[in-house]
Each structure stands twice: as structure tokens, then as C-alpha cells.
C-alpha positions as CSV (number, residue, x, y, z in Angstrom):
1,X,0.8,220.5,-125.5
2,X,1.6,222.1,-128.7
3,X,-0.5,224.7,-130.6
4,X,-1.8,222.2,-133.2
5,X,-3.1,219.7,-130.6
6,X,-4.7,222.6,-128.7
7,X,-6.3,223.6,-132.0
8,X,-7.9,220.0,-132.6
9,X,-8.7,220.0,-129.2
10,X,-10.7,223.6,-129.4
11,X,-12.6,222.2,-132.9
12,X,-13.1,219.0,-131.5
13,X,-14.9,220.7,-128.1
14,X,-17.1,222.8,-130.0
15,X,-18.2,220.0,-132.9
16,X,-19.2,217.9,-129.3
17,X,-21.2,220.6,-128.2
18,X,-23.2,221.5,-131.7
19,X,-24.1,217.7,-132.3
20,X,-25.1,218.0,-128.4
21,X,-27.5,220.8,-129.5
22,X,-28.7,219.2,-132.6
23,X,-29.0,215.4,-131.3
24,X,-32.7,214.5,-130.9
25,X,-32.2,211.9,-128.2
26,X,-31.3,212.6,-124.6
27,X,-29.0,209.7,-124.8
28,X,-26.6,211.4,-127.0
29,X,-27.1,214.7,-125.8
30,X,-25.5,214.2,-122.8
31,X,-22.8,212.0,-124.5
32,X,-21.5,214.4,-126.8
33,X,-22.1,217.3,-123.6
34,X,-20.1,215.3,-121.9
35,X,-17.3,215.3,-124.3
36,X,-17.1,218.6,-125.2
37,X,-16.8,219.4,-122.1
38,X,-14.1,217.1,-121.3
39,X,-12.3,218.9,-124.8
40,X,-13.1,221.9,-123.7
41,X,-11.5,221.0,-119.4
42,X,-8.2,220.0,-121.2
43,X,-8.2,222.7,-123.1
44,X,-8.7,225.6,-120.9
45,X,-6.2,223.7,-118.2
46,X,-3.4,223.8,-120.8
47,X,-4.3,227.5,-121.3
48,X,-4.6,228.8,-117.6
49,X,-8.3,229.8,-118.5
50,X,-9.5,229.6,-115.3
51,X,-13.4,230.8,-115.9
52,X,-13.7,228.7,-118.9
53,X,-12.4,225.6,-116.6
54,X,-14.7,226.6,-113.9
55,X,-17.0,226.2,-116.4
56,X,-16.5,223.4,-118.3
57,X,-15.8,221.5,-115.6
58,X,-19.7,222.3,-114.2
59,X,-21.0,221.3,-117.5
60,X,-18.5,218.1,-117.4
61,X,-20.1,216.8,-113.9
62,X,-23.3,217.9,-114.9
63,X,-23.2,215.6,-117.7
64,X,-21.7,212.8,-116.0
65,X,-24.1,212.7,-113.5
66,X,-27.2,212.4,-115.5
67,X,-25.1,209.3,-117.5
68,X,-24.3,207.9,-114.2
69,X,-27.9,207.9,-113.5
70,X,-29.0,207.0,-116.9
71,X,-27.1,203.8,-116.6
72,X,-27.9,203.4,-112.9
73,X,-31.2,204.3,-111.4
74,X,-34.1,202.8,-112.6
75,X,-36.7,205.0,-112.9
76,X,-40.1,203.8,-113.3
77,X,-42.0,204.4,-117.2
78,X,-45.5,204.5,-117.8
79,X,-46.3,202.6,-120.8
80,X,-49.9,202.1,-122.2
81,X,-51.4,200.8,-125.6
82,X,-54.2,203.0,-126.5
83,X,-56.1,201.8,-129.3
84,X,-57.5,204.0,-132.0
85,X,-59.4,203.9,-135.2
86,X,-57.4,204.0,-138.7
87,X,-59.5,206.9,-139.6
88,X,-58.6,209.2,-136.2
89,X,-58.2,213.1,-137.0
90,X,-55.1,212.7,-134.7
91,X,-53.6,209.6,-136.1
92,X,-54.1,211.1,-139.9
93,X,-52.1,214.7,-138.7
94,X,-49.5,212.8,-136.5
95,X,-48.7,210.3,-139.6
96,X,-49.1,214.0,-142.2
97,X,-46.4,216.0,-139.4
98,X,-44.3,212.7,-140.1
99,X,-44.7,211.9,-143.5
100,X,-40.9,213.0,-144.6
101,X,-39.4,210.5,-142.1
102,X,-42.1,207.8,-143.1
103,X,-41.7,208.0,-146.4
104,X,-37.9,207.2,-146.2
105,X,-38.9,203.7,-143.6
106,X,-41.7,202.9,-145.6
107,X,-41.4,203.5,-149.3
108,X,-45.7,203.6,-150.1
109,X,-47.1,203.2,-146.8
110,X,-51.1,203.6,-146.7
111,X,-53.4,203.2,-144.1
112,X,-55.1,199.8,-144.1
113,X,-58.9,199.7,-143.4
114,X,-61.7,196.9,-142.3
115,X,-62.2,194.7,-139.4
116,X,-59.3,192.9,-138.8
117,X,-56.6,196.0,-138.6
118,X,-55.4,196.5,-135.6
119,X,-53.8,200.6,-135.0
120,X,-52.7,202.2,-131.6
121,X,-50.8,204.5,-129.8
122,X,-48.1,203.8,-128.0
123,X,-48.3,206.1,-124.7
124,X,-45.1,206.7,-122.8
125,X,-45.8,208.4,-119.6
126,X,-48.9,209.8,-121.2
127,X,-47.4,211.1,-124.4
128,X,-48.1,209.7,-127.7
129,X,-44.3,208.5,-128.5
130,X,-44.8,206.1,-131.0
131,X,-47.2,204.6,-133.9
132,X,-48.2,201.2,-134.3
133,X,-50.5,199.9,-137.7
134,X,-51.1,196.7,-138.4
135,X,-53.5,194.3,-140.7
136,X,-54.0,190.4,-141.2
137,X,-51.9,189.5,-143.8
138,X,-53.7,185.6,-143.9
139,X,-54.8,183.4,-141.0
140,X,-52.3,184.4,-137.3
141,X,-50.1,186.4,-139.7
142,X,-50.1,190.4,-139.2
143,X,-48.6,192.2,-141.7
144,X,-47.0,195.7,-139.8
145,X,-47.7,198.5,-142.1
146,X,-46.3,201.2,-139.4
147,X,-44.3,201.1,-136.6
148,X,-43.0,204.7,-136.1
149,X,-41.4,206.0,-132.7
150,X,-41.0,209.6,-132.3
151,X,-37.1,210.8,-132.4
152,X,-37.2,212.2,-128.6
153,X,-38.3,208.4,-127.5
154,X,-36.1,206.0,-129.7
155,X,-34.2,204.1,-126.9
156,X,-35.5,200.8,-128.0
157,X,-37.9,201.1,-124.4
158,X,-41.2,201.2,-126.7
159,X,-40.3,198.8,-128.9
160,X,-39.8,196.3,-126.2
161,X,-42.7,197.3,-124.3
162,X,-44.8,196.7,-127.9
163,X,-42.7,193.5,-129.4
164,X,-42.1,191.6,-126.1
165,X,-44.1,192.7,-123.0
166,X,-47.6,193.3,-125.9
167,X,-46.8,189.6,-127.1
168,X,-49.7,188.5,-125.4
169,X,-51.7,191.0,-127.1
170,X,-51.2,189.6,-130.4
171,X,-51.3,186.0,-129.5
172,X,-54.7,186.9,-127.6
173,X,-56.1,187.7,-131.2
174,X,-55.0,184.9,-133.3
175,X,-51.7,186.3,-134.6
176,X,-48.2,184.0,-134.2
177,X,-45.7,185.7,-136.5
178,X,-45.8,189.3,-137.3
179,X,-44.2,190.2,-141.2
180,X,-43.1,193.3,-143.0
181,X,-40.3,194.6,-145.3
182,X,-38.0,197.1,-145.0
183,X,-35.8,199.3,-147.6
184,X,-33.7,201.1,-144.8
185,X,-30.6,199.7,-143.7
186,X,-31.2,201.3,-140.3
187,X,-34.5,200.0,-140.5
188,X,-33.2,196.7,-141.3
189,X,-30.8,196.9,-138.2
190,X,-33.4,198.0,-135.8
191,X,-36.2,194.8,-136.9
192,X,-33.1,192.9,-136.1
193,X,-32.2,193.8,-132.4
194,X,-36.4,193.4,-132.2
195,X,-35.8,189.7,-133.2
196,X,-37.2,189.5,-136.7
197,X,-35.6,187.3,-139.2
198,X,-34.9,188.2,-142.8
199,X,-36.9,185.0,-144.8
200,X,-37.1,184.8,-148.6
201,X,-40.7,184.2,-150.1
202,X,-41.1,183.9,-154.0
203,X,-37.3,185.8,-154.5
204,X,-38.8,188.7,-152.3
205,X,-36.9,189.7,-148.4
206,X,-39.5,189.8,-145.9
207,X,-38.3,190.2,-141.9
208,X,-40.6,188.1,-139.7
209,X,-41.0,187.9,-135.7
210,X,-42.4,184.5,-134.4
211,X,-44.4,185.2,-131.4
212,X,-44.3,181.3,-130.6
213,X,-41.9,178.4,-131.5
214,X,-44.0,177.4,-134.9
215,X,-44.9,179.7,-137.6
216,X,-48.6,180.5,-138.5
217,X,-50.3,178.3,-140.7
218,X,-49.5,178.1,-144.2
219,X,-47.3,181.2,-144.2
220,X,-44.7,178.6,-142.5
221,X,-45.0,175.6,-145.1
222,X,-44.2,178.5,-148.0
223,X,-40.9,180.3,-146.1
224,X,-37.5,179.3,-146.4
225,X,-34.8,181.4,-144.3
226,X,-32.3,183.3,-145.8
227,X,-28.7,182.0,-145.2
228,X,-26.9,184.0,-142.1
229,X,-23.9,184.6,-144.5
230,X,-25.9,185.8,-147.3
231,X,-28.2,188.0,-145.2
232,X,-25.5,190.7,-144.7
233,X,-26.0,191.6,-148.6
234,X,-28.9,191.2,-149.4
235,X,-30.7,194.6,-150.4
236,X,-34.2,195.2,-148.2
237,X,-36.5,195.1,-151.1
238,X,-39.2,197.9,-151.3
239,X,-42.1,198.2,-150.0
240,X,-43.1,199.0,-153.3
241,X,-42.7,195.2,-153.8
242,X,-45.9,193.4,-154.5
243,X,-46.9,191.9,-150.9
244,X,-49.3,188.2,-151.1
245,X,-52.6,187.6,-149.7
246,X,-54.8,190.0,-148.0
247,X,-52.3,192.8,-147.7
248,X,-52.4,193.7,-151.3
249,X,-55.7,194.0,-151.6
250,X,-55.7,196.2,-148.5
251,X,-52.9,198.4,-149.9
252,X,-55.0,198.7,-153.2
253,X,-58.2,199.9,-151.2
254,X,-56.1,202.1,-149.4
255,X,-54.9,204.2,-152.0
């Protein structure tokens, strides 16, 4: 192997293992663990470094074997709504340690009060992993102000436990469709591998889940769906954006 594709194989090792360290999630942890110390097994086999092969190729089954049973063995989660008031000590400092991160999901998020929000926590083996805030836009439409998970548990397991194993929840209260808008691209991919659909209401994007077949009452009669070929450029508009019904009022009380 010649010098230069040792040297790309070195840098490429040790960029692996620093996006290992820095990664947030498990899942790429061990991913990018895993490939730095494949880099780093090539490497020190070219080389003759026999300690830093030994040890590389620890780290390289190590890795593998927590992938192997990542993708393998299911092991069982604890998952639990846990209600809680909008105006919780705890709910305020969680949303105030998260506010950077917020911010850039939801442009002018507020916390929506009165009788027909609905806010909990979304308990993953105990631990408060993710955020869910919610009000009644009109008659079986929710409007979702907040739905945060923490970076350590965003494998997509909470939101399916909330969006598709909770669907009862929300039907059980009167709510069909659930509604909001996003201004993050990443966002925007993420309320579309949860099944929402980008519709267009008065020129505005809005991204709406039917929890049955038919949409809720009038908020069906007043949508029309964006075009699948269109919906790739069309812009998230902001939350800033002024938002019908209920929720404005809501939003104005809030501030």
C-alpha cells in the first residue's frame, strides 16, 4: 500500500473515531467506532504494528458485536405517557435547558394554556426522553406545538410509541388529525417518516397526520394537498406564520 493511501487511511481512522466521541446517538457511535477501527486494523496490518492491531482489532469486535445485537436482539423498552401540567417547574426548566435546539425546530414556540391542551412526558425506561405539547386547534384537530426528543433517544422508538401505539389516546379524546408547521428541513423529513402530509391552507404549508381514514370536521372541507412533485420545493413556512382558529389565540395568550 503506498504512503499516501496509508496517510488517508491514518486521517480517515482518527476522523471515525472523533465523530464516534462527539456523536450523540448510540447508533452512530458505534458506527463510526466501528470504522475507525476497521481504518485503523488495515492500517496497523500494513505497518507491522502489532499492539496497535491487537488493539484495534478489540475495539473493531467490540463494536461489531453491540451492532450485531443492535440489529438483532430485541430487547424489551419501557415506554410510558406521563401527563403533566403546562405550567410544571420541570417541564418550564427542561424546555429553558433546550431552548437553543427549540428555537431552531420551532421558530416562536410558546406554551399553550386552558382546558383543552394536552402536555406529557414521554418516559423511556423511566427517563424523561422526550416532550410532547399539544392544543385544540378547532373541533378533533390538535394543533402540536412541541414534540421534542432528547438527542441520546432519537431512534425514531418514541416517536412511534407516541404517533402510532398513543393513536388511541388521541382518538379517545376527540382528535382525528393532528397539524403543525415546520421550518426545518430535518424537521420536515422527520414529520414525514411519522406519516404527516404537507397540505396547503390559504397559500400557507401545514404537515398533517390523519389518525383515521377521514379528516376532522371542517378542517377537511378547507384543505387541499400539495402536489407530490411540488412538495420537494416547497419551503416549510414559519412558525412565525399566522396559524387559524383557536391556536392563534392561544399563541397570543401565551406570550
Amino acid at each position: 500500500m503506498s504512503t499516501q493511501l496509508l496517510d488517508v487511511l491514518s486521517w480517515t481512522a482518527v476522523f471515525m473515531v472523533l465523530l464516534s466521541l462527539i456523536s450523540s446517538s448510540f447508533f452512530y457511535k458505534r458506527w463510526f467506532g466501528l470504522l475507525g477501527a476497521l481504518c485503523f486494523v488495515l492500517y496497523a496490518w500494513e505497518l507491522s504494528l502489532t499492539p496497535l492491531l491487537a488493539a484495534s482489532s478489540i475495539f473493531f469486535i467490540g463494536f461489531a458485536w453491540h451492532l450485531f445485537r443492535l440489529y438483532t436482539v430485541q430487547v424489551k423498552e419501557y415506554f410510558q405517557r406521563f401527563p403533566i401540567d403546562p405550567d410544571n417547574t420541570y417541564l418550564r426548566l427542561f424546555l429553558e435547558f433546550y431552548k437553543d435546539e427549540l428555537k431552531q425546530i420551532y421558530a416562536s414556540y410558546s406554551i399553550p394554556h386552558g382546558d383543552d391542551v394536552i402536555c406529557f412526558f414521554i418516559l423511556r425506561n423511566m427517563i424523561p426522553a422526550g416532550v410532547f405539547i399539544a392544543s385544540e386547534m378547532e373541533p378533533q384537530v390538535l394543533y402540536v406545538h412541541v414534540d421534542f426528543a432528547i438527542p441520546q433517544h432519537r431512534d425514531y422508538k418514541i416517536a412511534k410509541f407516541m404517533y402510532e401505539q398513543q393513536a388511541d389516546f388521541f382518538l379517545e379524546q376527540g382528535y382525528t388529525s393532528l397539524w403543525t408547521i415546520s421550518k426545518q428541513m430535518k424537521h420536515t423529513s422527520y414529520l414525514n417518516k411519522m406519516g404527516f402530509k404537507a397540505r396547503s391552507i390559504e397559500g400557507r404549508v401545514y404537515y398533517v397526520k390523519d389518525l383515521v381514514g377521514t379528516h376532522g370536521a371542517a378542517a377537511a372541507e378547507e384543505l387541499s394537498e400539495v402536489p407530490a412533485g411540488e412538495n420537494a420545493d416547497v419551503m416549510p413556512v414559519s412558525q412565525d406564520a399566522e396559524m387559524p382558529g383557536k391556536v392563534a389565540g392561544q399563541q397570543d395568550k401565551a406570550q
